[in-house]
C-alpha positions in Angstrom: -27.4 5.8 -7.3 -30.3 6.7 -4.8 -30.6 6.0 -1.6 -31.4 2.8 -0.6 -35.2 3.3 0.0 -36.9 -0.2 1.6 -38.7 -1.0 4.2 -37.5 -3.7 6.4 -40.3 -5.6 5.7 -39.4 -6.1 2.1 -35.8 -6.8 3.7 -36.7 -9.7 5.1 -38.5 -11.3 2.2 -34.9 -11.6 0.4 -33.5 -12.9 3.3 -35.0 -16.7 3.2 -32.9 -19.0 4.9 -30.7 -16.7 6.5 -30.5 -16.5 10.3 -30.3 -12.8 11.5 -28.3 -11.5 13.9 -29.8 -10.5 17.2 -27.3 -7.3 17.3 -27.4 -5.6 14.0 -23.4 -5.1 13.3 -22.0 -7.8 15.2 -19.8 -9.7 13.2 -20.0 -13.7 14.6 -16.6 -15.2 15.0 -14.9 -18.3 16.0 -11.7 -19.3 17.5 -9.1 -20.8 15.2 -8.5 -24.7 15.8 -4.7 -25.7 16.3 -2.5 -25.4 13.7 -1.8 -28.5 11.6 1.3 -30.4 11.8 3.6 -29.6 8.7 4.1 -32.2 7.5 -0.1 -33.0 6.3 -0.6 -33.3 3.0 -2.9 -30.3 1.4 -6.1 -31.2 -0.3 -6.8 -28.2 -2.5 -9.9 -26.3 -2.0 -12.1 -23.7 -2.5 -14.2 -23.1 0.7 -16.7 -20.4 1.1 -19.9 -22.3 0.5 -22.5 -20.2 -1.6 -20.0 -17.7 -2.6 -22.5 -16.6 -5.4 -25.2 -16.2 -3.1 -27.7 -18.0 -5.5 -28.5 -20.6 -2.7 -30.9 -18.4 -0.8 -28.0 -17.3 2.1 -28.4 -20.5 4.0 -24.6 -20.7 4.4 -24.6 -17.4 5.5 -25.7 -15.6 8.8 -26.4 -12.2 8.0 -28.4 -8.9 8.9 -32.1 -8.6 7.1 -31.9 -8.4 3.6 -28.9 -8.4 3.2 -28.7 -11.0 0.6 -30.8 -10.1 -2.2 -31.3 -9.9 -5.8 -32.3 -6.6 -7.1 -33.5 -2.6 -5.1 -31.3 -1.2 -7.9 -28.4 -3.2 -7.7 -27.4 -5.8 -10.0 -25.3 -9.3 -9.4 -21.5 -9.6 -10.7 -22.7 -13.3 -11.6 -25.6 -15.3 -11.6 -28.9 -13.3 -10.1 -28.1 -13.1 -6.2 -25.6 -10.7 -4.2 -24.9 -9.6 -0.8 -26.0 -5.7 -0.3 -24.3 -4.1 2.9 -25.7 -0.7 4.0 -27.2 2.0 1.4 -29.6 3.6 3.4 -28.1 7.2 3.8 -28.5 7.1 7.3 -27.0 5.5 10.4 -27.1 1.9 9.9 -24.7 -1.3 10.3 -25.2 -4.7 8.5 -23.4 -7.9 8.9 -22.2 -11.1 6.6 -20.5 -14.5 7.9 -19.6 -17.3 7.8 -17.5 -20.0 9.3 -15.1 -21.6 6.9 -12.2 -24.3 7.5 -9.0 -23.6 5.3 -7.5 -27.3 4.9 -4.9 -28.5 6.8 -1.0 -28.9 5.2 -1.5 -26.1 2.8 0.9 -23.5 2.2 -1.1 -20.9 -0.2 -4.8 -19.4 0.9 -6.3 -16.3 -1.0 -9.7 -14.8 0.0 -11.1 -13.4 -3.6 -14.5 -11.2 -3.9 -16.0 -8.8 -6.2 -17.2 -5.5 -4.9 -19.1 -2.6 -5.8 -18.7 0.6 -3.9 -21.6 3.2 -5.2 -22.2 6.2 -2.5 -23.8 9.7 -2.8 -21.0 11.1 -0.9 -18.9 13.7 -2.5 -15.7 14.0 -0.5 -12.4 12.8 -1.6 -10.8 12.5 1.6 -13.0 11.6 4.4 -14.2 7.8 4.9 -17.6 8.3 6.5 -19.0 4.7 5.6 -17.0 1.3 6.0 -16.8 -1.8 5.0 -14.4 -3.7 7.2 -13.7 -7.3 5.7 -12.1 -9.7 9.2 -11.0 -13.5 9.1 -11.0 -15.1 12.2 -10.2 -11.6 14.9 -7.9 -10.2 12.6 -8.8 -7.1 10.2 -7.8 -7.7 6.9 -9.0 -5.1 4.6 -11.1 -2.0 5.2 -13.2 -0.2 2.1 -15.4 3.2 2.5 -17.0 5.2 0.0 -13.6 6.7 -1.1 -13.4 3.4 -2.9 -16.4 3.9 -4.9 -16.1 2.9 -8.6 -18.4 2.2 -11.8 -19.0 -1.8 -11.8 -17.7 -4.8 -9.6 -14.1 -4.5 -8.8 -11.8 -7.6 -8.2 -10.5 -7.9 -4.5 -7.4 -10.9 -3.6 -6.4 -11.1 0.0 -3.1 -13.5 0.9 -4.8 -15.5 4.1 -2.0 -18.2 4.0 -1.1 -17.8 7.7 -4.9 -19.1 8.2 -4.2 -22.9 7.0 -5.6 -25.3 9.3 -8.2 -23.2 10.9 -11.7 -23.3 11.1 -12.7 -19.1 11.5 -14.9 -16.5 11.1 -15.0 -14.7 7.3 -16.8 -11.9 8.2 -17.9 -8.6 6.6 -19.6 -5.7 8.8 -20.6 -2.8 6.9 -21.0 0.8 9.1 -23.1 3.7 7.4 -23.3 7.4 9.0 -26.6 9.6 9.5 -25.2 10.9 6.4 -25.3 10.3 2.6 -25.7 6.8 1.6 -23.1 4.2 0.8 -24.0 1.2 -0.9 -21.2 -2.2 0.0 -22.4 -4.4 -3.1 -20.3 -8.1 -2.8 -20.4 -11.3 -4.6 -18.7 -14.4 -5.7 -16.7 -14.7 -2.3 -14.1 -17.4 -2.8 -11.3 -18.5 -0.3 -9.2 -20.9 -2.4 -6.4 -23.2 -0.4 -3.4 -25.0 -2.3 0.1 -25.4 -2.1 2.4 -28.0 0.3 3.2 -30.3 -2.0 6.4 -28.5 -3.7 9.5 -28.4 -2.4 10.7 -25.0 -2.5 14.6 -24.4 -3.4 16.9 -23.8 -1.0 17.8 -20.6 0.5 20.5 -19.7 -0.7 19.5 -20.3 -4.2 18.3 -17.2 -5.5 18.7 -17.7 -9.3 15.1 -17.0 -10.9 14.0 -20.1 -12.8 12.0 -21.1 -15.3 14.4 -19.0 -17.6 11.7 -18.3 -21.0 13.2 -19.0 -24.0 10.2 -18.6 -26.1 6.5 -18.0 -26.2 5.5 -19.3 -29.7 1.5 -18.2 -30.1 -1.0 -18.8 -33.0 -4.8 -17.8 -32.4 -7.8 -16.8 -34.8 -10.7 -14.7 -33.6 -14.2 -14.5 -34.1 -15.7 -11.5 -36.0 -15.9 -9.6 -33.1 -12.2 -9.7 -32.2 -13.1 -10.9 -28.3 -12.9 -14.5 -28.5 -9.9 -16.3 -29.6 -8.4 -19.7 -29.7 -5.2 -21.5 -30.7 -1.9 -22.7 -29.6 0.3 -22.0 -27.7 3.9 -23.1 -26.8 6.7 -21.8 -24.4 10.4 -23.1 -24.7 12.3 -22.8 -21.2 15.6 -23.7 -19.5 16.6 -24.2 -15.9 19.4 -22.0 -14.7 19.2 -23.1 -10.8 21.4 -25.5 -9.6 17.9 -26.4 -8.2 15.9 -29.5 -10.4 12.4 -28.1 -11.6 10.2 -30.5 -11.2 7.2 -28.5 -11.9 6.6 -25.1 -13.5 3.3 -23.3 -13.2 1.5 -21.3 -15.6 -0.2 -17.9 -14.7 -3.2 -17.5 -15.8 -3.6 -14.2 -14.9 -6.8 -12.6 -16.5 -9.4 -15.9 -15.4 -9.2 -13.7 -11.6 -12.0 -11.8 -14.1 -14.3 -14.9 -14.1 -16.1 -16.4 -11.8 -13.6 -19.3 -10.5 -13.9 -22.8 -12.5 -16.3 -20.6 -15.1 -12.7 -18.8 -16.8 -12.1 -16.9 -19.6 -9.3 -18.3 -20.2 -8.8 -21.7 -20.8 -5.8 -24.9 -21.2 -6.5 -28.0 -22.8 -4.9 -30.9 -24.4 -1.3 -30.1 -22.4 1.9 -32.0 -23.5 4.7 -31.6 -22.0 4.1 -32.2 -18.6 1.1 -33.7 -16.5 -1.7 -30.5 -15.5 -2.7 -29.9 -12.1 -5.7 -28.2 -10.3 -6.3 -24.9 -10.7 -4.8 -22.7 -7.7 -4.6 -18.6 -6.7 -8.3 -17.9 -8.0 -8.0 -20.4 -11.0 -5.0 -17.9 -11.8 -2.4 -20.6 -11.2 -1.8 -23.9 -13.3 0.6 -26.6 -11.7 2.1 -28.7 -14.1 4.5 -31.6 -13.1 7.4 -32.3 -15.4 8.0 -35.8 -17.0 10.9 -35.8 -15.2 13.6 -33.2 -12.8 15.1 -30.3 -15.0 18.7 -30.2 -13.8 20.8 -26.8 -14.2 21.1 -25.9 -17.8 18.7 -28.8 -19.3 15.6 -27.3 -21.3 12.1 -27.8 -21.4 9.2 -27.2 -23.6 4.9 -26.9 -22.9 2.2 -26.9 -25.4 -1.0 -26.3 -25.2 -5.0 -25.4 -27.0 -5.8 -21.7 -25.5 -9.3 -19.9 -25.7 -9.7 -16.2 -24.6 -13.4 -14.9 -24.2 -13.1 -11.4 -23.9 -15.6 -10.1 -21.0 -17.3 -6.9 -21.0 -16.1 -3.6 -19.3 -13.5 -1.1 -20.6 -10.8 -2.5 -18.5 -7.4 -3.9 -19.6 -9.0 -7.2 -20.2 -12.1 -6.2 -21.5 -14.6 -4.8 -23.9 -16.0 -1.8 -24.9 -18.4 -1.9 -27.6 -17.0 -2.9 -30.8 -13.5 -2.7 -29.5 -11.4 -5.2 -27.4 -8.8 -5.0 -25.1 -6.8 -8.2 -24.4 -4.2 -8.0 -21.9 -2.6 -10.9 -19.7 -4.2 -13.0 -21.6 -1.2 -15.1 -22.4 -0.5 -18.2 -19.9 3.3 -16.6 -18.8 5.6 -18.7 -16.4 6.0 -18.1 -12.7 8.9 -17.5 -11.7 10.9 -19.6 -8.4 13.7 -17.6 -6.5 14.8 -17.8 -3.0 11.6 -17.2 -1.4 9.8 -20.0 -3.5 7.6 -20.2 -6.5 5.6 -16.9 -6.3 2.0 -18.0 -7.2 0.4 -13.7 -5.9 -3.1 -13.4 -6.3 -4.1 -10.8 -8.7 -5.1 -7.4 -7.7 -7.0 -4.9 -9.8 -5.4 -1.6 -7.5 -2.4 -2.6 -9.1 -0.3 -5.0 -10.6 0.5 -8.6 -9.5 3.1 -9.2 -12.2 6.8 -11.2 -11.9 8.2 -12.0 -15.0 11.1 -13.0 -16.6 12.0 -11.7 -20.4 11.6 -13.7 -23.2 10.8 -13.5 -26.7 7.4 -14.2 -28.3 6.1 -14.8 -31.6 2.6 -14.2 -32.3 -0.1 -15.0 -35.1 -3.4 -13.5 -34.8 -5.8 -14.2 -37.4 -8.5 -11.6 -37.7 -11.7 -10.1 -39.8 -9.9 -7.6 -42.3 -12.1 -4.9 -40.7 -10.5 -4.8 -37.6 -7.1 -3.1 -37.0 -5.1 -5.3 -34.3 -1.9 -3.1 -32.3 -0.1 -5.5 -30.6 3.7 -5.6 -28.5 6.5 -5.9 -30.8 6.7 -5.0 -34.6 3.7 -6.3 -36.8 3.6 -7.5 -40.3 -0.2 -7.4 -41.8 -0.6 -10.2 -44.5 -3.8 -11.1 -46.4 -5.6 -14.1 -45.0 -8.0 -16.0 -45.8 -11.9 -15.2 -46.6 -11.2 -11.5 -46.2 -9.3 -12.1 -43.0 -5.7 -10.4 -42.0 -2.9 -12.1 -40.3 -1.0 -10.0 -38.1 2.5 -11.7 -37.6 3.9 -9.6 -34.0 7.3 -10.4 -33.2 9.1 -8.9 -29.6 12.4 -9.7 -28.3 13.4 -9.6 -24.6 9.7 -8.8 -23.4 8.2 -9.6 -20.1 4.3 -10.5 -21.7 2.8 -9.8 -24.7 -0.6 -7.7 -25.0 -3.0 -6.5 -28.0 -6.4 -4.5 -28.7 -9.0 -5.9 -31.7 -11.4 -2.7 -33.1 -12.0 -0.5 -36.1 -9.7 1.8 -34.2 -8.7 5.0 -36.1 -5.0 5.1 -36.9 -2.5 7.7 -36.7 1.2 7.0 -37.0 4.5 9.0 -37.1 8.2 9.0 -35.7 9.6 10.5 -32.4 13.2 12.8 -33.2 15.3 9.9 -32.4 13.5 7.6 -34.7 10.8 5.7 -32.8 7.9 4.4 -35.1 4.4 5.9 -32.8 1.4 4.3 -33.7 -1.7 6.3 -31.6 -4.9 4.0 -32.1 -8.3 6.0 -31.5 -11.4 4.1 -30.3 -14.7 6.1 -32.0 -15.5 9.1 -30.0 -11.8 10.3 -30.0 -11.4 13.5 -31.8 -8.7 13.8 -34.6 -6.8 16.6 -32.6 -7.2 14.8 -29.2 -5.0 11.6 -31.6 -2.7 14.3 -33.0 -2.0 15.5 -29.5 -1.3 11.9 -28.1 0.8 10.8 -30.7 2.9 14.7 -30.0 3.0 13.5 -26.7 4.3 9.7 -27.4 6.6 11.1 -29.4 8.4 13.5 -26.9 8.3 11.3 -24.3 9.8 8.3 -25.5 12.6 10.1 -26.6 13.0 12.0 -23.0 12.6 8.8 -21.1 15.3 7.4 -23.9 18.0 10.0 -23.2 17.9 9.7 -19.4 17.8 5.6 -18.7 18.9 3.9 -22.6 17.8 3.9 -26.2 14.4 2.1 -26.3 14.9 -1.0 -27.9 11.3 -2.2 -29.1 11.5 -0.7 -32.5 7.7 0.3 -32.5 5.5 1.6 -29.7 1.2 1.2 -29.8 -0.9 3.6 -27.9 -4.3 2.7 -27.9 -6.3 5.7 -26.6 -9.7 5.2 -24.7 -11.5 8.0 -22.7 -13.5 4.9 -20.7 -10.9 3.2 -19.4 -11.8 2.9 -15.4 -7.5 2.7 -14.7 -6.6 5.7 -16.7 -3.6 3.9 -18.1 -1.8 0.5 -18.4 1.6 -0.3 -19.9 2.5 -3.1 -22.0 6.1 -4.0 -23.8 5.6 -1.5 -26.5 2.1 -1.0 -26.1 -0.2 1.3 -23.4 -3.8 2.0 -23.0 -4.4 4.8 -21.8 -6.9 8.1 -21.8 -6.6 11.7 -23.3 -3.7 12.7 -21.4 -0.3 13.8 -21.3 0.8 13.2 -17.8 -0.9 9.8 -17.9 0.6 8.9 -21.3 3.7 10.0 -20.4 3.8 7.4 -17.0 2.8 4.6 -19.2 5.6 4.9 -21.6 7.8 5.7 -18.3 7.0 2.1 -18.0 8.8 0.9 -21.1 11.8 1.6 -18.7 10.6 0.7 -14.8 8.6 -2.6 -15.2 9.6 -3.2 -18.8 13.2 -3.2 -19.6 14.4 -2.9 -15.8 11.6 -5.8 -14.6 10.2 -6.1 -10.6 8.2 -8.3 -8.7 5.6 -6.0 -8.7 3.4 -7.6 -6.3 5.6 -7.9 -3.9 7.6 -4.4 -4.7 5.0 -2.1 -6.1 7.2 1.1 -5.9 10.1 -0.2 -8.0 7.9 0.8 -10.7 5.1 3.0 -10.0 7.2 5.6 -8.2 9.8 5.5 -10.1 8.0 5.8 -13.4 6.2 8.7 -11.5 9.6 10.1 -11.0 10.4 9.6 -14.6 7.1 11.4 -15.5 8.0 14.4 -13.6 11.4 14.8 -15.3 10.2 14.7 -18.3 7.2 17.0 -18.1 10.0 19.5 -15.9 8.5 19.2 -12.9 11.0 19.7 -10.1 9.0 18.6 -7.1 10.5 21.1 -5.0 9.0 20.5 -1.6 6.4 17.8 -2.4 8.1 15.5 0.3 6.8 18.3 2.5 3.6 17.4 2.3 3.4 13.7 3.6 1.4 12.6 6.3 1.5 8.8 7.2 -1.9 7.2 8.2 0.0 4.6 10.5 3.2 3.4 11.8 3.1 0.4 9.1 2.5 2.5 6.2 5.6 2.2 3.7 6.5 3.0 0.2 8.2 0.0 0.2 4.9 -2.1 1.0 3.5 -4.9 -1.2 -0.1 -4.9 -3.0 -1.2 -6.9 0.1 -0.5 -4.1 2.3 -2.1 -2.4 -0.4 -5.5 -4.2 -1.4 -6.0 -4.1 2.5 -5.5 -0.1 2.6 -6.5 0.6 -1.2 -8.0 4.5 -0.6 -3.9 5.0 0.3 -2.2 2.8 -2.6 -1.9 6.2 -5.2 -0.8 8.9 -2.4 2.1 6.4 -1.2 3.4 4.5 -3.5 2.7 7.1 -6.4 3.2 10.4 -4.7 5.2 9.9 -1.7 7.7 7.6 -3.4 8.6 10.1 -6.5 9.3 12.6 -3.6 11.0 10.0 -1.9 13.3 9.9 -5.2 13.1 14.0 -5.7 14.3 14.2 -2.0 17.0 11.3 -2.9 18.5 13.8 -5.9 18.4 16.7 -3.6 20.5 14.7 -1.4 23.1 13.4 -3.6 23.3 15.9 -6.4 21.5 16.3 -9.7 24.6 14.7 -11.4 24.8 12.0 -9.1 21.2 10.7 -9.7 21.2 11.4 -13.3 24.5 9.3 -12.9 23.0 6.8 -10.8 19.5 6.1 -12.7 21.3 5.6 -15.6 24.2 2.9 -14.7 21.1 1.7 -12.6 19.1 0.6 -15.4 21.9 -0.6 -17.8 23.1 -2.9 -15.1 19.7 -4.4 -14.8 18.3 -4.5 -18.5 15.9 -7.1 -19.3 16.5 -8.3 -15.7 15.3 -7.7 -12.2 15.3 -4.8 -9.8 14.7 -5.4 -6.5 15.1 -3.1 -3.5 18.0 -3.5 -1.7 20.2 -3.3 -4.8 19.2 0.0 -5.8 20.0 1.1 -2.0 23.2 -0.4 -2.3 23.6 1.3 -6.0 22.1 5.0 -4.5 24.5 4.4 -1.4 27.5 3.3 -4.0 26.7 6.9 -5.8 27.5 9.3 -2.9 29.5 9.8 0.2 26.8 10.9 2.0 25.4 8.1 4.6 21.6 7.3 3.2 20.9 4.9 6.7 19.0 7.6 7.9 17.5 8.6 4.7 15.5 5.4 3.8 14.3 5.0 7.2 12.8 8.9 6.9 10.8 7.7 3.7 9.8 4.4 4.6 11.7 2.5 2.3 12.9 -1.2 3.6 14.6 -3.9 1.9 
């Protein structure tokens, strides 16, 4: 993208109804009201008025021009956006506005889409900022090492803000340098929550306990919109009553909150809520309290309209890409029901396993990979019904496309299915199906046999991630390292399951780990080379930490935590953590890992005291 060449003049004519600041830069802030008492009743909300920016700014105070609608950027919905900086040479711009977060709720999340585009070609300097503040308090800073193709999805936890009436304020700082373009819109700041009793304590037991996910959809030609049914069977192991469940709706966070992609209707079962967590979170209140061991069931109509983008809910061209789709249950432990907003850096993901049973009806044209093992049966009208049936999964994804198909068996007897999108060469297939095949049988003989019968790459040189995993099924580019991590996963996320919002580098280290052992990379001395940007900086942080301090997400919790588990080897003997990995995941298939049990387990698997080891590498819990 070119610099961002307008006069001031032309600025201003986009800015009606805006009042600009006297002090280019200066973000306008307000001091927080008194907190609430707790015991006020929350009215749900979302707050930020003109979060679109279609209203001509007027709930906005801004720098000139700064809400616009076009200069060579484009909107993420509707025709207006905000436009922070681009100029390529020393400039600041500023966006706020005052917003009151309601009083007695427990559960606040600040949502916006941003699009970072910069002529800068360093990897490792931030010369441009955006910093993003609530009130006096930072809470996320971007720069042009962000920069990506298209809008990308941003979820800040602001919960410690309810009651308040501050300052959401965005301040944009360019250099004399190349240009950096801060492209926002639909801003949303949605408040819920205080009207569910969390469990006590001391009752840690994970409830809703999935029984079933029972599905049954039918797609348009295309293969991007579907709709159906869809039911989930669940008990309640807590000695707890449930008297509500809620039902992530995890991929509407790529809508434009109420406009969804994914949509709940005609619910039995239990009496629907409002919409919460960025229309991500459905409440729905039970007929009546689910003691300890009683059982439960939901049902529901389900549409899924498919957006655009190569993403892992997404299109690209005739091919589609539908992942987290599925409503899935939250879970409630000891800390509550845990309703995280959804981050694109990472994952947001906390699920129980369950089986599912799933009927997609299709065009006969369109090959349909899906988790599980799938039965193709003639339909109706030239249509195929794909029957996909998974046991002890944590969600259920699938793709829709004239994919090319190549198929074979890994040594130990894993069926490999590698599906091509069009532009995929025949030997680049061949090579990802050779590398399917070696990996899942490495990852199988260090941490257990793999236990999904079939496993689905679907292979796309577009996707923005590089690669996502999936019970049984990954998307993923032409590569081996990157293929090899997502089918690490099958193991750490999807047999040996995390709260991955909460504990990113359960799984995204030690599938990194994984990936290294299996490609025979040793990393001698890569803990060596760690440099920490600040004294809060931890592998052990959560995707808030994260989505605040995104440039630094891979190095850490990627890099720095498989050296973490390199150094831990080193420390306790090859056979030791061979040992310990091992017993580690067959003590916690199909259930949860969380941090301090696999300090206690690496701590149970030596003599040597580790106090002084996690403390080094920035690992609490």
């Amino acid at each position: 993208m070119s610099n961002r060449l307008r006069a001031l003049a032309t600025r201003a004519v986009a800015v009606l109804g805006t009042t600009v600041l006297a002090a280019a830069g200066t973000a306008t802030t307000a001091t927080a009201t008194a907190a609430p008492s707790a015991q006020a009743t929350c009215a749900a909300a979302q707050v930020v008025a003109d979060g679109g920016f279609e209203s001509g700014g007027a709930s906005w105070t801004s720098s000139s021009g700064v809400i616009t609608s076009g200069g060579g950027q484009s909107a993420h919905g509707g025709t207006s956006f905000a436009w922070l900086d681009g100029y390529g040479s020393a400039h600041t711009d500023t966006l706020s506005q005052t917003v009151t977060l309601p009083a007695g709720c427990t559960s606040a999340t600040l949502g916006f889409w941003l699009h970072v585009d910069t002529a800068e070609t360093s990897k490792t300097t931030a010369y441009d900022k955006l910093t993003v503040k609530l009130g006096g308090t930072t809470l996320a800073t971007y720069s042009n090492l962000d920069a990506a193709a298209g809008y990308v999805k941003k979820s800040i936890d602001v919960s410690g803000y309810a009651g308040q009436s501050v300052s959401l304020s965005f301040g944009g700082a360019e250099d004399s340098g190349l240009q950096t373009s801060f492209v926002l819109d639909d801003v949303t700041l949605d408040a819920s929550g205080g009207t569910t009793t969390p469990p006590p304590a001391t009752d840690a037991t994970r409830t809703p306990a999935p029984a079933g996910y029972t599905v049954a959809l039918s797609s348009d030609a295309s293969g991007a919109t579907w709709t159906g049914h869809q039911s989930i069977a669940f008990g309640n192991p807590s000695a707890t009553p449930l008297t509500e469940v809620y039902l992530r709706l995890w991929d509407n966070a790529h809508g434009s909150c109420p406009s969804t992609p994914v949509t709940v209707s005609n619910l039995t079962g239990g009496t629907a809520g409002a919409l919460s967590a960025d229309c991500t979170a459905l409440k729905v209140t039970l007929p009546a309290p689910l003691g300890q061991g009683q059982s439960g069931s939901l049902g529901f109509d389900l549409s899924i309209a498919v957006p655009s983008g190569a993403d892992r809910f997404g299109r690209d061209g005739a091919f589609a890409f539908v992942g987290n789709a599925l409503p899935v249950l939250a879970v409630r432990d000891a800390s509550g029901w845990h309703l995280d907003p959804y981050t694109n850096n990472g994952e947001s993901f906390y699920t129980l396993a369950s089986d599912y049973t799933v009927t997609l009806d299709h065009p006969g044209s369109l090959l349909v990979p899906a988790t599980g093992t799938s039965v193709d049966t003639p339909g109706s009208s030239g249509r195929t019904v794909t029957t996909a049936t998974a046991k002890n999964v944590r969600e259920f994804a699938w793709a829709a496309g004239p994919f090319s198909k190549v198929s074979g068996s890994s040594a130990a007897g894993t069926a490999i299915n590698v599906y091509s999108v069009s532009g995929i060469s025949s030997s680049d297939a061949q090579s990802m199906l050779s590398t399917a095949r070696t990996a899942v049988d490495a990852h199988a003989a260090r941490f257990g046999a793999y236990p999904y019968g079939e496993l689905d790459a679907v292979i796309d040189n577009n996707f923005w991630f590089g690669g996502m995993e999936y019970p049984g099924f990954v998307l993923d580019l032409v590569s081996t390292t990157a293929l090899t991590h997502e089918i690490g996963h099958q193991w750490w996320y999807g047999i040996v399951g995390d709260d991955e919002y909460n504990s990113p580098w359960l799984d995204e280290a030690f599938t990194d780990y994984a990936t290294d052992l299996a490609l025979g990379k040793t990393g001698t001395n890569c803990w060596n080379s760690t440099s920490w940007a600040s004294s809060t900086e931890k592998i052990s942080n959560s995707m808030a930490y994260w989505d605040a301090h995104s440039s630094r997400y891979s190095t850490v919790v990627y890099g720095y935590g498989k050296c973490a588990l390199h150094d831990l080897r080193r420390t306790i003997g090859d056979t030791a953590m061979t040992t310990l990995l091992h017993d580690y995941a067959a003590a916690h298939w199909y259930g949860i890992s969380t941090t301090a049990e696999f300090k206690a387990a690496a701590q149970a698997a030596t003599t040597v005291d580790l106090t002084s080891f996690w403390t080094q590498h920035r690992i609490d819990g």
